[in-house]
C-alpha positions, 0 to 999 in steps of 0.5 A: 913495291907493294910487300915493301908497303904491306910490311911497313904497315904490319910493323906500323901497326903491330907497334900501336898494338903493343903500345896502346892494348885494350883495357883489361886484366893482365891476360888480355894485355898479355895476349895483345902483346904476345900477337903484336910480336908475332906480328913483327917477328912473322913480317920478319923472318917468314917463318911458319907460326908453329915454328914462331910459337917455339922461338925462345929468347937464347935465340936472340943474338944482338941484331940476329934470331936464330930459330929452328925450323921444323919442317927441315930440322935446320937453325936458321939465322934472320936479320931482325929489324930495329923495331922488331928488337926494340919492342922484343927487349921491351916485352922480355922486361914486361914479361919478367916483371909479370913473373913469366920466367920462360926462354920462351918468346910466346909463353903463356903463364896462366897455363904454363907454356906456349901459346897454342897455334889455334891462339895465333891463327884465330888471333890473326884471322881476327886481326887480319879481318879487322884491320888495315892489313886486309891482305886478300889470301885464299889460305887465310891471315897465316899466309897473309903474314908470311906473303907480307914477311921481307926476311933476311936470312943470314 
């Protein structure tokens, strides 16, 4: 099946990105991370990218992610994979150790609170446009992320 392809690949690739970010200041690495995780919690649960930047770590419940969904006012619940909840405790340790003491998953410390949504569209246009998820989506990479997302709501 072609969306089960394009989700391995996305975790695949979102796995390297946090691994091995580019060389640079502590924000860069940051921001390298911070999309890595978007990029396997979004092929995770399919949630729209303003409602993946509010995401807070209380959320987190052993194998499950409990987000609220803004365009319903609903909770919803989603299975999470392992590598998906792997690479989440590991960048909440990194996150503390770097001082950013937030709930929130996608925070940023150089301004004091959440990445912006224009951070993440640009942030995966650019990576979607560059990569080997080059998945063809006339509304761009945010649809693409959510075409090639396998979510298992609970």
């Amino acid at each position: 099946m072609k969306l089960h392809y394009y989700h391995q690949r996305a975790q695949q690739y979102a796995a390297h990105l946090y691994l091995e970010p580019p060389a640079g200041d502590a924000e860069q690495v940051l921001s390298t991370r911070a999309l890595a995780i978007l990029l396997l919690l979004g092929t995770d649960t399919g949630l729209k990218l303003t409602d993946l930047l509010k995401t807070r770590f209380s959320g987190l419940d052993g194998e499950t992610l409990s987000a609220e969904v803004a365009r319903t006012g609903r909770t919803k619940r989603f299975k999470l994979s392992f590598t998906t909840r792997h690479y989440l405790e590991i960048y909440r340790s990194w996150l503390q150790v770097m001082g950013a003491d937030s709930d929130l998953i996608f925070y940023n410390p150089a301004v004091g609170k959440a990445f912006t949504r224009q951070w993440a569209y640009k942030k995966l246009n650019k990576l979607i446009a560059t990569s080997a998820l080059a998945v063809a989506s006339p509304a761009g990479a945010a649809s693409a992320l959510r075409k090639i997302s396998n979510p298992i709501e609970l």
